[in-house]
C-alpha positions as CSV (number, residue, x, y, z in Angstrom):
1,X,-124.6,25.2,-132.9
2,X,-121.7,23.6,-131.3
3,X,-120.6,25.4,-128.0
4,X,-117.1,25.3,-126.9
5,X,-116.2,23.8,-123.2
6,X,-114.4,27.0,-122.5
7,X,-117.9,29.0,-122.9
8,X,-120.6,28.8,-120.6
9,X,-123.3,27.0,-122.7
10,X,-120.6,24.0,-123.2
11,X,-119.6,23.7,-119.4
12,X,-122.6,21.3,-118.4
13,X,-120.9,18.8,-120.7
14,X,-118.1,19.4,-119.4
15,X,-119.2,18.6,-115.7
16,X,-120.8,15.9,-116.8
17,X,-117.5,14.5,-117.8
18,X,-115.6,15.6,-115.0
19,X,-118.3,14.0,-112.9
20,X,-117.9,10.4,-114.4
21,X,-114.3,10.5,-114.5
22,X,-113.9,11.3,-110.9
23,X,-116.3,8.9,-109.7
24,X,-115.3,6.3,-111.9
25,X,-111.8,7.2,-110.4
26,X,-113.3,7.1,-106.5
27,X,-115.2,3.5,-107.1
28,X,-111.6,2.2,-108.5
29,X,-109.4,3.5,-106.0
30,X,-112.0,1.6,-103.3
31,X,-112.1,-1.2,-105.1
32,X,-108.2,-1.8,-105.5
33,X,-107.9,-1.9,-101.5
34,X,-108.6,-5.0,-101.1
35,X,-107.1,-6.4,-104.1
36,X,-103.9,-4.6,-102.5
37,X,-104.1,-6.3,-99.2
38,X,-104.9,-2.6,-97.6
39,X,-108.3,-3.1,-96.0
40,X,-111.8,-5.3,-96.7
41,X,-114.7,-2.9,-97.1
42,X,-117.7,-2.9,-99.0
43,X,-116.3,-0.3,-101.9
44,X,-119.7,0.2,-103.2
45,X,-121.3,2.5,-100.5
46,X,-118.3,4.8,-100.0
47,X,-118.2,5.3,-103.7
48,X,-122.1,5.9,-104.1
49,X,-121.9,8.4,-101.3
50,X,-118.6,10.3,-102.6
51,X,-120.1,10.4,-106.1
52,X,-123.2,11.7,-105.1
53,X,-121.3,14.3,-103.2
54,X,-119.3,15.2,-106.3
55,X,-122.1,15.4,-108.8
56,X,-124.3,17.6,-106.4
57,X,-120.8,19.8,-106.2
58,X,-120.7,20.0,-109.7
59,X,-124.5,21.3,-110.1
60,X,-123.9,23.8,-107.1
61,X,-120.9,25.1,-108.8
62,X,-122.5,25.4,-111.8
63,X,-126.5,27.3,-110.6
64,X,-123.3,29.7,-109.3
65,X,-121.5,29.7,-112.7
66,X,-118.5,29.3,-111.2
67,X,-115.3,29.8,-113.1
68,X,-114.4,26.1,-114.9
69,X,-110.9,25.7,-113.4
70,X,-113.1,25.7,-110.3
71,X,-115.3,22.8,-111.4
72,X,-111.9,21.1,-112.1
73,X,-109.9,22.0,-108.7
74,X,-113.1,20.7,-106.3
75,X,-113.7,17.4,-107.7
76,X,-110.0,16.2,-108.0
77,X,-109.3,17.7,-104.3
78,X,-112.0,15.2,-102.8
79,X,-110.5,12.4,-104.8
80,X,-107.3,13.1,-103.2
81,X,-108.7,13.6,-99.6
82,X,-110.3,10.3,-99.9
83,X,-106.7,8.7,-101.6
84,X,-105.4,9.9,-98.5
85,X,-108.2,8.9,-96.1
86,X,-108.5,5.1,-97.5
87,X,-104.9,4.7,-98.9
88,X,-102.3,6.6,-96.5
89,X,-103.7,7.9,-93.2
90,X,-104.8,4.4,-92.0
91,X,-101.3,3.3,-92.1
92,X,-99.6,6.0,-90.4
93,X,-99.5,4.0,-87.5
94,X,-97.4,5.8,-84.3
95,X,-96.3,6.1,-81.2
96,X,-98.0,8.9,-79.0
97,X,-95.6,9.3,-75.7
98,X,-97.0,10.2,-72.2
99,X,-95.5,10.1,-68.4
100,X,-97.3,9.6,-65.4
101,X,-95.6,11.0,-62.2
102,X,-97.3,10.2,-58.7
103,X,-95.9,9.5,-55.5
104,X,-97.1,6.0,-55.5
105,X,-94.3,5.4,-57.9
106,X,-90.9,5.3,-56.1
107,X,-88.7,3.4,-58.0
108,X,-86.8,3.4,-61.6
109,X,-89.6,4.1,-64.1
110,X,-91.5,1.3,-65.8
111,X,-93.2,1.8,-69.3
112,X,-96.5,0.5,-70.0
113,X,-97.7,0.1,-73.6
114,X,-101.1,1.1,-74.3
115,X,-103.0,-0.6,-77.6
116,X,-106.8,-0.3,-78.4
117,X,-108.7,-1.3,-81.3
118,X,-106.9,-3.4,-83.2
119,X,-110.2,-4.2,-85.4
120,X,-108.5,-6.6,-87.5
121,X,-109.8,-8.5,-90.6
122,X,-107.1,-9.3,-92.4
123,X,-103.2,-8.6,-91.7
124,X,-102.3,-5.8,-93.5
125,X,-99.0,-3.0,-93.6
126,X,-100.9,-1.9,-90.1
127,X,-100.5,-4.9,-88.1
128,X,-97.2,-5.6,-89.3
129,X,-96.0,-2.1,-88.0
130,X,-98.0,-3.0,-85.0
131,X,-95.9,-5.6,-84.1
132,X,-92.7,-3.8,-85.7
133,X,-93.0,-1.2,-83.3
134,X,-94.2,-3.0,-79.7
135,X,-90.7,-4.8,-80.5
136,X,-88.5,-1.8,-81.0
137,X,-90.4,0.1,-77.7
138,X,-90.0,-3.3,-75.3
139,X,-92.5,-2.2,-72.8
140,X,-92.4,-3.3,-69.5
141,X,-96.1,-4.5,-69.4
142,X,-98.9,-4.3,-72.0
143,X,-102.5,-3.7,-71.8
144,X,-105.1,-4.1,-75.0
145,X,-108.4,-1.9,-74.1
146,X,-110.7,-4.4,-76.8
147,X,-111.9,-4.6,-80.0
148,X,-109.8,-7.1,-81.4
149,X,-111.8,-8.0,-84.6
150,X,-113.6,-5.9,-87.2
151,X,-117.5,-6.6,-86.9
152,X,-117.4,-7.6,-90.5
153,X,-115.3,-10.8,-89.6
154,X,-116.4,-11.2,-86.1
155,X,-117.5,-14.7,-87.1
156,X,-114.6,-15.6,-89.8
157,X,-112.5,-18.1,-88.9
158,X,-109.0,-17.1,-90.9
159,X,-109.7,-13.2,-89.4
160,X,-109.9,-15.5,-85.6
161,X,-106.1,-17.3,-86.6
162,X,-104.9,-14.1,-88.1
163,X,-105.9,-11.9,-84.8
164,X,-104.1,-15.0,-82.7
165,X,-101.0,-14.6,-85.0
166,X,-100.7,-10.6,-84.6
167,X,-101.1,-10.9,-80.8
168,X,-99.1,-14.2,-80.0
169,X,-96.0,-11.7,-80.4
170,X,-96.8,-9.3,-78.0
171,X,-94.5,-9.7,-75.5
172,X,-93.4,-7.8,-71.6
173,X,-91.7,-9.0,-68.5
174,X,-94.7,-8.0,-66.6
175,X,-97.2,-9.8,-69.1
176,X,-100.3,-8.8,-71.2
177,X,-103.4,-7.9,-70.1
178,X,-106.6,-7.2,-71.9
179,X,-110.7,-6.9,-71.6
180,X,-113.3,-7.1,-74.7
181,X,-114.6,-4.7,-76.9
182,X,-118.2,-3.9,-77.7
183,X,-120.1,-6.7,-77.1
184,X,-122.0,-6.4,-80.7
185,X,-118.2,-6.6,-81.7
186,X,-117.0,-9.5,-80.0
187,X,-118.5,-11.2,-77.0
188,X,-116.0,-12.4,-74.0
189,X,-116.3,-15.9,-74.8
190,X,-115.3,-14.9,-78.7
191,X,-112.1,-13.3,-76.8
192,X,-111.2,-15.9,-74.7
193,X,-111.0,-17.8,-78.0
194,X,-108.3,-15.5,-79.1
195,X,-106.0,-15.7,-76.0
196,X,-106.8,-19.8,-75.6
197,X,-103.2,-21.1,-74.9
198,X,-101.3,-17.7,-75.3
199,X,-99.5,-18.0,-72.0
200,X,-98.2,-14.5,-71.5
201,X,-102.0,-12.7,-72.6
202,X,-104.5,-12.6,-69.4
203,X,-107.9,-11.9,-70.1
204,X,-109.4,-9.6,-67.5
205,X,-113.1,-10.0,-67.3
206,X,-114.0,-7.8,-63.6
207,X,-111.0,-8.3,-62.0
208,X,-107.8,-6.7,-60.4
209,X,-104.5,-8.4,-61.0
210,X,-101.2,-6.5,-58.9
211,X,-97.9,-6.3,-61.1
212,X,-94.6,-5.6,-59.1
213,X,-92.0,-4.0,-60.8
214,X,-88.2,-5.1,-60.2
215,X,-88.0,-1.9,-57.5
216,X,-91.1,-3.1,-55.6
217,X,-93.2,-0.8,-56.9
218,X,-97.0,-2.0,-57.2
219,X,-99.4,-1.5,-60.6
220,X,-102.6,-2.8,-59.9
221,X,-104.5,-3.1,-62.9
222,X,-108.4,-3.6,-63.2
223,X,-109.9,-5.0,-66.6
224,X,-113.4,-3.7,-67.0
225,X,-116.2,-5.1,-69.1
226,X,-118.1,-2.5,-71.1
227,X,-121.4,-3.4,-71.7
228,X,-122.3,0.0,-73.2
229,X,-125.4,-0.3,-70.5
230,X,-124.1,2.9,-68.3
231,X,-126.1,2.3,-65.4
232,X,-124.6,-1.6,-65.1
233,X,-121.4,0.1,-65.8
234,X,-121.4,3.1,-63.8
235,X,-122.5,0.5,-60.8
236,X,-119.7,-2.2,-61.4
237,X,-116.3,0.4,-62.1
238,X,-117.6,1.5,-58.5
239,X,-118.3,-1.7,-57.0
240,X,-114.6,-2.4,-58.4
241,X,-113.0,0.5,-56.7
242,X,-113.9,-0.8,-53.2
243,X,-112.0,-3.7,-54.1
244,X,-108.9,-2.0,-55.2
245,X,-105.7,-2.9,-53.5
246,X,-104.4,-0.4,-50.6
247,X,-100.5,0.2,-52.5
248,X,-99.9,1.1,-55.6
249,X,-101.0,2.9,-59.0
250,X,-104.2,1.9,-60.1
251,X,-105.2,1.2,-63.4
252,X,-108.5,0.5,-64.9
253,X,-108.5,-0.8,-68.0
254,X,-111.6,-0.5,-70.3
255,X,-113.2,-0.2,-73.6
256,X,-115.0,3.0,-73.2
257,X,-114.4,6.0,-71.7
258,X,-118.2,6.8,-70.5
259,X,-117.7,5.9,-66.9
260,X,-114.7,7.7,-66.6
261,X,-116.5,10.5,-63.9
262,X,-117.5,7.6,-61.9
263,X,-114.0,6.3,-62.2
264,X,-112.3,9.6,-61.2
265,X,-115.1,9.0,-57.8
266,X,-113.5,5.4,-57.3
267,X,-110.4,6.3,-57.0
268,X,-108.2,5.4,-59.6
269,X,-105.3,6.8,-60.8
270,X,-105.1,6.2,-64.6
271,X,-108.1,5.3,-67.1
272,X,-107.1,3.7,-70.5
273,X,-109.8,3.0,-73.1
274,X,-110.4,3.4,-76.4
275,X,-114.1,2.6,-78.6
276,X,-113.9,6.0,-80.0
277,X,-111.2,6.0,-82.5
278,X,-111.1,9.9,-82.1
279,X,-113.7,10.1,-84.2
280,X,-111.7,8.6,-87.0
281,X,-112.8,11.4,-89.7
282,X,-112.3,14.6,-88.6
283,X,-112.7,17.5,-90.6
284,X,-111.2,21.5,-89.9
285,X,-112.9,23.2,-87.3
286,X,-115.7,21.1,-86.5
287,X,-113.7,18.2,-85.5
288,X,-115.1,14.5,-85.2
289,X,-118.3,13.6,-87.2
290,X,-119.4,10.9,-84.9
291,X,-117.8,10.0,-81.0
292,X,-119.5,6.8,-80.3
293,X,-119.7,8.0,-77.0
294,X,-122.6,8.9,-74.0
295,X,-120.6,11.4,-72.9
296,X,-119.9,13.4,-76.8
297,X,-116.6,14.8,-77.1
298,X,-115.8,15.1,-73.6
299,X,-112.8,12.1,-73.8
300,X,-113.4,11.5,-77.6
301,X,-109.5,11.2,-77.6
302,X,-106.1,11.6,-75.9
303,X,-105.5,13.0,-72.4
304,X,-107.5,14.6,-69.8
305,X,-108.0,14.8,-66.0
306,X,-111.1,14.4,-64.3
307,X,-110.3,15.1,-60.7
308,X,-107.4,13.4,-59.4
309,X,-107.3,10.7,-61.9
310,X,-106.1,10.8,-65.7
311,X,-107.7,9.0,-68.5
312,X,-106.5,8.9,-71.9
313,X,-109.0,7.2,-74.9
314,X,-106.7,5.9,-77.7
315,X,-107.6,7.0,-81.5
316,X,-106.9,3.0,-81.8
317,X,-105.3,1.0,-84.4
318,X,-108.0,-0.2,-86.8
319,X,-111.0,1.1,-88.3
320,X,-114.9,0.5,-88.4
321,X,-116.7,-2.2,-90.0
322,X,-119.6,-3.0,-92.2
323,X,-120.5,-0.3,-94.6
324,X,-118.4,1.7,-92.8
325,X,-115.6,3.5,-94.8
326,X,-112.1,2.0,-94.0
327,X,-111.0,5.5,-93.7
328,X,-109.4,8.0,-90.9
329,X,-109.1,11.7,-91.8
330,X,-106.8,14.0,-89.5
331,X,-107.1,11.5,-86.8
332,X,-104.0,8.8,-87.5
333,X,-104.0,5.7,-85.5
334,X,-101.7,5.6,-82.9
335,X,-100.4,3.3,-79.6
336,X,-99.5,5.0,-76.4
337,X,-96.2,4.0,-74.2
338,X,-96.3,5.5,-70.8
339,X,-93.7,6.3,-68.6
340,X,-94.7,5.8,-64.6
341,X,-92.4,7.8,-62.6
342,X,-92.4,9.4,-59.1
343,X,-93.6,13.0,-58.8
344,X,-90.8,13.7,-56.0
């Protein structure tokens, strides 16, 4: 005999149901993203995963005979976390605001714009807010820890012009500075492609560069290489602090914050890297899924002090490639404008 949905022998239909509706639901709402100029991922694995997740949900929910409304709430409540993850979060681009005070600063402060991982593949809202907001902040000097491109597009020639259109409007008094990514990512002859003939963008690659603000105050900033060897890089971020200039705030400028002890050792004052994205899903509680990092959590994101020095890794701008999702959960992209100041 025919079973109603409301009794218990008819709710395996109805799960069944619920299940194809909501994945058929996730795989669309992936595969609009693109179509919508949002982002450029492969929709098929995040949908295969989140549907799998769903129907094994469903079954759970009902070996417990859970109540139907329930069976109803859980399914449509991941839809909407992933809406929010693929379709919202990644575009709620801001500013996070931080001052350094130090005695090596004497003058009228100076703000220093901090952008990491702009993983572009195709301009989006995000870059366009990007530049929106480095406009309306006018920093005094910007620096661009790496990751420029998305490893999906690394060799893709319109993402190359569209990453030199985004970052030909960057603009400071006291110039642009920036150092690669991960090398799998983009190699430092790939980078010096993006900067070729951008006049106010210097490509550090193991070097200091001294920046004098109008008061005569001194910022030396170093651009590291990461290699993502830690050995190599524990070596050279030392062998760089014994070449660091005798006035002024240093800076070392990096793409990822695994050398940062060594760092602290060296001498510098402030650390700026990104790589991590702050583990760009996060969930409740347990916090980031992955850190992409040697040293764990320990500087998966925003600002700590190790010793005398301060080190801050950006959540970034942009998001994984691949089969990665194009998603960030409780972890917003963000740019950093710091305020140097003197601690007297």
């Amino acid at each position: 005999t025919w079973s109603s949905p409301l009794e218990p022998a008819g709710r395996p239909i109805v799960m069944v149901v619920i299940s194809l509706i909501t994945s058929f639901g996730v795989w669309g709402m992936l595969w609009l993203l693109p179509r919508a100029n949002r982002s450029w991922g492969p929709e098929k694995p995040s949908a295969l995963a989140l549907s799998a997740l769903i129907t094994l949900l469903l079954a759970l929910l009902g070996l417990l005979n859970a109540p139907l409304w329930l069976g109803i709430a859980l399914p449509l409540l991941l839809w909407a976390a992933a809406f929010y993850a693929t379709w919202i979060e990644p575009f709620r681009l801001g500013v996070t605001r931080q001052k350094l005070a130090s005695p090596k600063w004497r003058g009228q402060p100076l703000r220093v714009l901090h952008i990491g991982d702009i993983h572009v593949e195709r301009i989006s809202p995000r870059e366009r807010r990007l530049n929106a907001l480095i406009e309306s902040l006018r920093p005094d000097v910007i620096v661009f820890s790496g990751d420029f491109v998305n490893l999906s597009y690394n060799g893709d020639a319109r993402a190359k012009d569209e990453i030199r259109e985004i970052i030909r409007q960057w603009q400071a008094p006291l110039g642009v500075y920036c150092v690669p990514g991960t090398p799998l990512v983009e190699s430092l002859e790939r980078v010096a492609e993006f900067v070729r003939g951008i006049d106010q963008i210097t490509l550090l690659a193991n070097r200091w560069v001294t920046l004098t603000s109008p008061d005569g105050d001194r910022i030396n900033v170093c651009g590291m290489i990461t290699t993502h060897l830690l050995p190599q890089d524990r070596e050279r971020v030392a062998s760089l602090g014994k070449l660091a200039p005798a006035d002024g705030v240093n800076l070392l400028l990096t793409h990822s914050p695994d050398v940062a002890p060594e760092a602290a050792r060296a001498g510098f004052d402030l650390y700026l890297c990104g790589h991590t994205h702050g583990g760009q899903i996060r969930l409740p509680i347990i916090g980031p899924l992955a850190t992409a990092s040697a040293l764990g959590r320990r500087f998966v994101m925003g600002r700590k002090q190790v010793d005398g020095m301060t080190i801050y890794t950006s959540r970034g701008v942009g998001m994984e490639g691949l089969g990665a999702p194009r998603a960030r959960f409780l972890c917003p992209p963000e740019i950093i404008i710091w305020d140097f100041s003197t601690s007297s």
